[in-house]
N, CA, C and O atoms as CSV, one atom per row, in Angstrom:
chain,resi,resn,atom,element,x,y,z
A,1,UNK,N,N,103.155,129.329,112.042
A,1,UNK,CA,C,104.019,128.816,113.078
A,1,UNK,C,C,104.909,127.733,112.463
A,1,UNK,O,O,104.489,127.006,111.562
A,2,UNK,N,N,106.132,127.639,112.959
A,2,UNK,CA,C,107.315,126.600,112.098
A,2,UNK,C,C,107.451,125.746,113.320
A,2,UNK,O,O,107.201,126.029,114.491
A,3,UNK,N,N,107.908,124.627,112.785
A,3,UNK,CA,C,107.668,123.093,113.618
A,3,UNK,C,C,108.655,123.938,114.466
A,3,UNK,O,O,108.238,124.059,115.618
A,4,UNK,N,N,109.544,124.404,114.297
A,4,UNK,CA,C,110.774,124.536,115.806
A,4,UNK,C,C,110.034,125.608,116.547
A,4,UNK,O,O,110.671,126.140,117.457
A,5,UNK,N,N,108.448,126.153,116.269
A,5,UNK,CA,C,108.378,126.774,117.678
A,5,UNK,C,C,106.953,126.245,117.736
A,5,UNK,O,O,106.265,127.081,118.322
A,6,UNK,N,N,106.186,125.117,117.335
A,6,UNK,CA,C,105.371,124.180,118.218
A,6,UNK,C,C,106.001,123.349,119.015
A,6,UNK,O,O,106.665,122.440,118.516
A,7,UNK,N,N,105.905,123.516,120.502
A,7,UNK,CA,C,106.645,122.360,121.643
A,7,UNK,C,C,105.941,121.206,121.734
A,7,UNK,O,O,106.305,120.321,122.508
A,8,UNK,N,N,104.835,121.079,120.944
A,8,UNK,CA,C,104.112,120.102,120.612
A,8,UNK,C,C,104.322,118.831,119.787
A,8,UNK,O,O,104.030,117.665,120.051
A,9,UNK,N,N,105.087,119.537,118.390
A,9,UNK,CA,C,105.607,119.243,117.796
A,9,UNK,C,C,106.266,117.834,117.928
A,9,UNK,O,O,106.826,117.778,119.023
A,10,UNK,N,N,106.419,116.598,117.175
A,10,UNK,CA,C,107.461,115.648,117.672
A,10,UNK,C,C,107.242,114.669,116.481
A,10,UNK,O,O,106.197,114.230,116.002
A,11,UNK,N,N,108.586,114.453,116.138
A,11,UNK,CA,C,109.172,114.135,114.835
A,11,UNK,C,C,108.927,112.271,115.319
A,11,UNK,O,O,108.839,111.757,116.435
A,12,UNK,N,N,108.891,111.812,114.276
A,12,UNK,CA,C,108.531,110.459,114.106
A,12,UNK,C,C,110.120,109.631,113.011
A,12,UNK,O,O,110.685,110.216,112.087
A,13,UNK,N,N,110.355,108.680,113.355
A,13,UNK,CA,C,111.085,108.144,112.531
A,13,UNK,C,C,111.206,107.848,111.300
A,13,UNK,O,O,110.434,108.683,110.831
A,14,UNK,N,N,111.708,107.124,110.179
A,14,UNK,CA,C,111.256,106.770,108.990
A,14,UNK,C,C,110.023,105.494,108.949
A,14,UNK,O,O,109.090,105.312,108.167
A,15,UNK,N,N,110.383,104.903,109.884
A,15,UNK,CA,C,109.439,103.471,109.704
A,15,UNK,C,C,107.603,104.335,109.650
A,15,UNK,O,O,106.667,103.824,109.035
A,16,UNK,N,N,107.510,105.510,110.346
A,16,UNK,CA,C,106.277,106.383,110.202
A,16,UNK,C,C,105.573,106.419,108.186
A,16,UNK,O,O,104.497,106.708,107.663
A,17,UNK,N,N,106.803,105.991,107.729
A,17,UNK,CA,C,106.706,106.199,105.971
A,17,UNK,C,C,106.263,104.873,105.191
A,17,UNK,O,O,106.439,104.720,103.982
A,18,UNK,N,N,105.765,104.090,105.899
A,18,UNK,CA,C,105.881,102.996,105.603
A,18,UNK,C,C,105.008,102.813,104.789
A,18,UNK,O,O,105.499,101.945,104.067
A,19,UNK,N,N,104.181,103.007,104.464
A,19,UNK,CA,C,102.679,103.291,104.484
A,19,UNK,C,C,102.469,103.628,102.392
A,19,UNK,O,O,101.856,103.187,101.420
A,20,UNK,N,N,103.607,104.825,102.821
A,20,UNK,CA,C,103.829,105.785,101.561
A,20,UNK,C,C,104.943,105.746,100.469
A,20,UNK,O,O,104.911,106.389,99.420
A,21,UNK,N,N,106.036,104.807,100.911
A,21,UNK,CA,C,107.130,103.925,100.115
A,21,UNK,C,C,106.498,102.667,100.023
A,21,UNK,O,O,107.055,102.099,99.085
A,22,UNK,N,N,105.647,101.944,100.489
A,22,UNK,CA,C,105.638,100.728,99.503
A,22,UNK,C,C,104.363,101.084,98.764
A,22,UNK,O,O,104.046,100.263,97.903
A,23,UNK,N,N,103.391,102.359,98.948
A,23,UNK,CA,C,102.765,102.459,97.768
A,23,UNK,C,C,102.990,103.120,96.625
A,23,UNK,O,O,102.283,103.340,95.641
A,24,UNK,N,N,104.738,103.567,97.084
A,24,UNK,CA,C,105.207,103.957,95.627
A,24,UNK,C,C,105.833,103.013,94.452
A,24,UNK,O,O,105.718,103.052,93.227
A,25,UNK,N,N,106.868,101.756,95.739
A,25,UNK,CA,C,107.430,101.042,95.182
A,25,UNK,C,C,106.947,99.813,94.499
A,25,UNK,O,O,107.614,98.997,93.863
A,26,UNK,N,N,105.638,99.824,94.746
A,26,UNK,CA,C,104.563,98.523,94.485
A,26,UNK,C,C,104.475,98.744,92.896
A,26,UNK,O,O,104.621,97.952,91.964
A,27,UNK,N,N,104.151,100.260,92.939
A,27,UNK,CA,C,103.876,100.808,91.409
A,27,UNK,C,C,104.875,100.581,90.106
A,27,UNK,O,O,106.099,100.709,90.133
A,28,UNK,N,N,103.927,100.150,88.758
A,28,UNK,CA,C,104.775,99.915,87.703
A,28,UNK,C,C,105.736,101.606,87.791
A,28,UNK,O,O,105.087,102.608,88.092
A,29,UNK,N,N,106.953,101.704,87.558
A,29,UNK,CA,C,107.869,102.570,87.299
A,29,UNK,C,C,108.005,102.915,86.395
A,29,UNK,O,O,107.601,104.058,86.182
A,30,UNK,N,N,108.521,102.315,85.515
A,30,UNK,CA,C,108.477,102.702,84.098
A,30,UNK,C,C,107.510,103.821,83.185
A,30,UNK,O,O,107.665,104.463,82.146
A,31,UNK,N,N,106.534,103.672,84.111
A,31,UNK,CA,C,105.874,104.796,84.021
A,31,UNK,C,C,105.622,105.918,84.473
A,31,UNK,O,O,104.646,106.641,84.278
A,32,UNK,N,N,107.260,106.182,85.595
A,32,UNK,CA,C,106.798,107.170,86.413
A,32,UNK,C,C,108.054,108.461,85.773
A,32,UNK,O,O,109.261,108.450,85.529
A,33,UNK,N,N,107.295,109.149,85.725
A,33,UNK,CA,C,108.143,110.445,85.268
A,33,UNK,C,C,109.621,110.872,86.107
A,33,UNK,O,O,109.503,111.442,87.191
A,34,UNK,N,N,110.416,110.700,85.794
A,34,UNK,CA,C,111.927,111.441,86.283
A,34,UNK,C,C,112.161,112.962,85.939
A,34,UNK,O,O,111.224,113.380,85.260
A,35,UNK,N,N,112.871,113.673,86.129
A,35,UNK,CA,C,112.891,115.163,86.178
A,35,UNK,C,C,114.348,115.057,86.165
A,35,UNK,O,O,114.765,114.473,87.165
A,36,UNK,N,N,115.305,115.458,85.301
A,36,UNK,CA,C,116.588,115.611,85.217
A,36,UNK,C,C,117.118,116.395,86.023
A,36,UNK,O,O,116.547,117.470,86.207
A,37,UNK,N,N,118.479,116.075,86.814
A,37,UNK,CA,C,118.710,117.189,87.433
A,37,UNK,C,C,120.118,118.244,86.504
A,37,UNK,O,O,120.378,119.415,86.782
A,38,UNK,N,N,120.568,117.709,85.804
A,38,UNK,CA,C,121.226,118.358,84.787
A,38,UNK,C,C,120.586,119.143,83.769
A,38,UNK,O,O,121.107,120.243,83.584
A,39,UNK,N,N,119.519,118.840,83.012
A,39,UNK,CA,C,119.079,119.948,82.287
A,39,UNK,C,C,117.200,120.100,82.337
A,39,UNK,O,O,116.437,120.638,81.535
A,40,UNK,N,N,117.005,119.583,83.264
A,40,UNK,CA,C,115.617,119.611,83.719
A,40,UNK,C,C,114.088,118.624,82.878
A,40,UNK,O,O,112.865,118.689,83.004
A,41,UNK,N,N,115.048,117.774,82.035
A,41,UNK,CA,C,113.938,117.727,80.846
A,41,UNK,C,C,113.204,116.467,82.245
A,41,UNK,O,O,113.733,115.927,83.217
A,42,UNK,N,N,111.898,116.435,81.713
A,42,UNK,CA,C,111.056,115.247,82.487
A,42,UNK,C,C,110.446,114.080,81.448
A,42,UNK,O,O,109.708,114.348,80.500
A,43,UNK,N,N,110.833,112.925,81.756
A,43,UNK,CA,C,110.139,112.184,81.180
A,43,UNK,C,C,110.244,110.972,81.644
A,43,UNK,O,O,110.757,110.757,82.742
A,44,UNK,N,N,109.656,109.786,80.679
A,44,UNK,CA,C,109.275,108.601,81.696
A,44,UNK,C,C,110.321,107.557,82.045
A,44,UNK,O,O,110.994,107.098,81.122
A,45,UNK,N,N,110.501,107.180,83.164
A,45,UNK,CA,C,111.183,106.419,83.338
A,45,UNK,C,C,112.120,105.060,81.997
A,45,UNK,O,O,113.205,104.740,81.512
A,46,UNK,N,N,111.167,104.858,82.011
A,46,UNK,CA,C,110.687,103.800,80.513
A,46,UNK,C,C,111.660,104.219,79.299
A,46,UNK,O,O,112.372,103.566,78.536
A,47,UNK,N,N,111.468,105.165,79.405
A,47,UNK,CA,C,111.988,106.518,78.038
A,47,UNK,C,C,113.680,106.869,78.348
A,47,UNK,O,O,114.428,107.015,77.381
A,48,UNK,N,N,114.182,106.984,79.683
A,48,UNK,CA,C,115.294,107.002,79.575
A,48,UNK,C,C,116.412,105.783,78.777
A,48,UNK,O,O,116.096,104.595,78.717
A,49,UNK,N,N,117.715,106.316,78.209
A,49,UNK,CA,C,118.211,105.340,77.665
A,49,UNK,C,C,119.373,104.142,78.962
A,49,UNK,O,O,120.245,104.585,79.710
A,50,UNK,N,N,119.097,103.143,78.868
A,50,UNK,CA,C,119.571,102.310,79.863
A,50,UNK,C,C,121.138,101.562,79.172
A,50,UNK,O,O,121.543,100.952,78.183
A,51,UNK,N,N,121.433,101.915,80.000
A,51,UNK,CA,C,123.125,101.261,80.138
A,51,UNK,C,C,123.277,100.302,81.341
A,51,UNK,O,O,123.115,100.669,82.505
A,52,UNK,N,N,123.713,98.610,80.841
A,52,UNK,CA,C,123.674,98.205,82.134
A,52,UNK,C,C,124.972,96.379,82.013
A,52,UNK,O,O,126.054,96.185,81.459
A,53,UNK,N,N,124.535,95.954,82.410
A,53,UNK,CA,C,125.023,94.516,82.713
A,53,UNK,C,C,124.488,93.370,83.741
A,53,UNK,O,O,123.441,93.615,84.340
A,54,UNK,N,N,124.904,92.595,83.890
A,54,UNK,CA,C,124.529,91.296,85.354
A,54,UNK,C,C,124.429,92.409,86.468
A,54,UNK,O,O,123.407,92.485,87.150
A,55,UNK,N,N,125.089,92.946,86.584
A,55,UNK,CA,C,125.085,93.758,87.939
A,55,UNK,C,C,123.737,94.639,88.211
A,55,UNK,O,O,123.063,94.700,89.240
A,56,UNK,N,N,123.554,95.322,86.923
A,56,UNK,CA,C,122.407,96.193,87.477
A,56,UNK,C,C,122.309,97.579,86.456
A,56,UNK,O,O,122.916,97.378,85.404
A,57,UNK,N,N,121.810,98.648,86.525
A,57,UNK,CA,C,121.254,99.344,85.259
A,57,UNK,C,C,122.020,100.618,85.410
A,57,UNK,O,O,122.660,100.723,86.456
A,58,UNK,N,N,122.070,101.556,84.598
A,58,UNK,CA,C,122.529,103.002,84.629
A,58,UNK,C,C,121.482,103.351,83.435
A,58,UNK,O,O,121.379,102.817,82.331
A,59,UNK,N,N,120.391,104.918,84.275
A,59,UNK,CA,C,119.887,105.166,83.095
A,59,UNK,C,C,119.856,106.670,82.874
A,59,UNK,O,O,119.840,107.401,83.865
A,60,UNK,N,N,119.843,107.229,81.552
A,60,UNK,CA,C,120.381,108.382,81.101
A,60,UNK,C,C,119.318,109.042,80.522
A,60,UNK,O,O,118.428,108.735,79.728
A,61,UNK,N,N,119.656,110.061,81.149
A,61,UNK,CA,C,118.054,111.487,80.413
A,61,UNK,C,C,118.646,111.372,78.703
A,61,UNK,O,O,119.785,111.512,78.257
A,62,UNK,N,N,117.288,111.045,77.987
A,62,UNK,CA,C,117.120,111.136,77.079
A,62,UNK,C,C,117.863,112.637,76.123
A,62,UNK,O,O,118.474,112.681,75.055
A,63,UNK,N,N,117.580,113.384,76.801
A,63,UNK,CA,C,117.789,114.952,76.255
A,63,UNK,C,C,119.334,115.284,76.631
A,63,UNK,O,O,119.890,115.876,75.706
A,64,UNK,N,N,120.098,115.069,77.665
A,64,UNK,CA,C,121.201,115.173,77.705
A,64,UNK,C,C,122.452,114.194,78.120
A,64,UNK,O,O,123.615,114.443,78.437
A,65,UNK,N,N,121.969,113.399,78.029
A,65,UNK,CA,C,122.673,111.539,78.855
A,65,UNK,C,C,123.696,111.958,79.900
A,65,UNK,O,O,124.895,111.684,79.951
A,66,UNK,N,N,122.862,112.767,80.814
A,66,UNK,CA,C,123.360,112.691,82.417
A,66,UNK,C,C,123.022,111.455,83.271
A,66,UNK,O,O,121.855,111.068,83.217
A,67,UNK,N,N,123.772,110.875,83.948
A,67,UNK,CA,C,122.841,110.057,84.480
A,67,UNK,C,C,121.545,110.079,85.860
A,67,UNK,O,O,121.739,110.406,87.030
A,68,UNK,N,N,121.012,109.889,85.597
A,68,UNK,CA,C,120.151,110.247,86.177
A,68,UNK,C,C,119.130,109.538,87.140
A,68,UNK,O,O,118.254,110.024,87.855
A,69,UNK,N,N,119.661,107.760,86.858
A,69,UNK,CA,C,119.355,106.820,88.157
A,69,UNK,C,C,120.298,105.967,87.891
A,69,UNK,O,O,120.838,106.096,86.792
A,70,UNK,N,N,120.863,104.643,88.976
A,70,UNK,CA,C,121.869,104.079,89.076
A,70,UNK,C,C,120.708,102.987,90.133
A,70,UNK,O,O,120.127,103.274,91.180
A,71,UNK,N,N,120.709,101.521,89.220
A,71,UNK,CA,C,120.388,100.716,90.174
A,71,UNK,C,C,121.338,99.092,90.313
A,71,UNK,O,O,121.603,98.354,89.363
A,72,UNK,N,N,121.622,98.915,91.430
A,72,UNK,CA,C,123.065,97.855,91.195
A,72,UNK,C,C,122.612,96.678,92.092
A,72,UNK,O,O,122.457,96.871,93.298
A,73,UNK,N,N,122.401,95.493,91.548
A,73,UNK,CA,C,122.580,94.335,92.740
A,73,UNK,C,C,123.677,93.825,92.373
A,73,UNK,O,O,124.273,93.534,91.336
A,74,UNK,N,N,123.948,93.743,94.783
A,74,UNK,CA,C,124.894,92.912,94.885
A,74,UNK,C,C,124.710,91.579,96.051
A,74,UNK,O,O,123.515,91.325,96.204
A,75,UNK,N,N,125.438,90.877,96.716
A,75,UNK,CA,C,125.110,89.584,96.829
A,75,UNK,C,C,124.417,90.722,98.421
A,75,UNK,O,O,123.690,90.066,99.167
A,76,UNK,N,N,124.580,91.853,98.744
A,76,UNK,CA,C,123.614,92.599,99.898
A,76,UNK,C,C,122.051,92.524,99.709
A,76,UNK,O,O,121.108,92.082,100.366
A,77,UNK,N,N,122.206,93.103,98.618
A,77,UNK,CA,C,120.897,93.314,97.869
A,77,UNK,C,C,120.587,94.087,97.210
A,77,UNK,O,O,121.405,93.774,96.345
A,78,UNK,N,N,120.035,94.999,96.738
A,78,UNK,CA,C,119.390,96.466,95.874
A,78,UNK,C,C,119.891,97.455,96.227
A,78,UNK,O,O,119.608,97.764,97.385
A,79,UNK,N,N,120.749,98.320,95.536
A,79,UNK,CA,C,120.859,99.860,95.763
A,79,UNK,C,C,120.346,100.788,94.762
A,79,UNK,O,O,120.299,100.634,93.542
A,80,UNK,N,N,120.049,101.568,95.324
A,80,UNK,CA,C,119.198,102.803,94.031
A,80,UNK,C,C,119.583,104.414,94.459
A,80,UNK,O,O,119.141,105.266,95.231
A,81,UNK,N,N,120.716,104.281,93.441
A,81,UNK,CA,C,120.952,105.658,93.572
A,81,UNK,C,C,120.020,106.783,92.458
A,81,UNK,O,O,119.539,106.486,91.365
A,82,UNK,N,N,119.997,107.478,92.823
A,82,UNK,CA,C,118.918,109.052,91.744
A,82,UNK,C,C,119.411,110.398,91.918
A,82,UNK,O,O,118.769,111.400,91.601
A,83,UNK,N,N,120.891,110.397,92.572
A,83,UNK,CA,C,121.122,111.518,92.950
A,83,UNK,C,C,121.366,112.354,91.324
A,83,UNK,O,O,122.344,113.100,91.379
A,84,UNK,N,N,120.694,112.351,90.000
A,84,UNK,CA,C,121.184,112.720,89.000
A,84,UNK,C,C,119.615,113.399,88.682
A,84,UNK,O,O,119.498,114.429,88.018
A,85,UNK,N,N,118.727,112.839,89.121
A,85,UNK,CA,C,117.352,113.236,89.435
A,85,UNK,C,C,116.739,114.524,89.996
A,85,UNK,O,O,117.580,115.060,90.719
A,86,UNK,N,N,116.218,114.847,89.972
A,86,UNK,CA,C,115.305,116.405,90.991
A,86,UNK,C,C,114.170,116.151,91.171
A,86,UNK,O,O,113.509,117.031,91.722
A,87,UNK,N,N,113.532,114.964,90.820
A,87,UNK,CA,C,112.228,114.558,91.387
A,87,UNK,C,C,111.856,113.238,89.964
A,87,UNK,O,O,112.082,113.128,88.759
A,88,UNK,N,N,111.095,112.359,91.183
A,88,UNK,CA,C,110.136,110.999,90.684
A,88,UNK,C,C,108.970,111.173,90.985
A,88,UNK,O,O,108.691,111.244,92.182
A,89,UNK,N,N,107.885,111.298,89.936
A,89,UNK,CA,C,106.360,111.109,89.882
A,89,UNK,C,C,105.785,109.801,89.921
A,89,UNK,O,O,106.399,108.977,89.243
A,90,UNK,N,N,105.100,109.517,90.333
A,90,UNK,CA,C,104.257,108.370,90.020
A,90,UNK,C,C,103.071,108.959,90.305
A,90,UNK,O,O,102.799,109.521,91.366
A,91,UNK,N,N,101.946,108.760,88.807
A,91,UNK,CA,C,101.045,108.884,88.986
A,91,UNK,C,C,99.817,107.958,89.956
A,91,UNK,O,O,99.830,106.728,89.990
A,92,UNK,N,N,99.095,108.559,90.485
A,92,UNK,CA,C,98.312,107.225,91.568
A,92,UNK,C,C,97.073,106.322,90.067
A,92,UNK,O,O,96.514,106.538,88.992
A,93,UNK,N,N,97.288,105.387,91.027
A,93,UNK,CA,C,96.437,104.180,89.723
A,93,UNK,C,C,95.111,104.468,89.360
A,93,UNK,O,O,94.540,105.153,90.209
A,94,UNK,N,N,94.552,104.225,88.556
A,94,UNK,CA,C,93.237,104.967,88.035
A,94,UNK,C,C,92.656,106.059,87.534
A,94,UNK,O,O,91.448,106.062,87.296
């Protein structure tokens, strides 16, 4: 059965995630595996090559220097783009 034909069914907001983003974001990163979305290679955060300044970072798949995360502060606060990405691992601790 697909959620659009349980009438039961009922979607929850993002704040429902709360739970499950700060036990990702708590986590050291650098150790969390990226997945290229340009040529698929995966590896660790850590491992990508970083391009950056005062402002904030640009970092590039090792295997083909697509970029592949974009993080920028401004006097707002934190943005984190990954649209260069196809998936972030973090392994759970222990």
């Amino acid at each position: 059965m697909s959620m659009n034909e349980d009438a039961d069914y009922q979607p929850l907001d993002g704040n429902a995630a709360a739970g499950l983003l700060r036990e990702l974001f708590a986590l050291e990163m650098t150790q969390a595996e990226v997945t290229c979305g340009s040529c698929g290679a995966v590896g660790a955060v850590g491992a990508a090559r970083l391009y950056g300044g005062p402002m904030g970072a640009i970092l590039r798949c090792v295997n083909c220097e697509a970029v592949v995360v974009r993080l920028v502060r401004t006097p707002a606060g934190l943005w984190l783009e990954m649209q260069g990405a196809r998936r972030l691992f973090v392994r759970s601790p222990g």
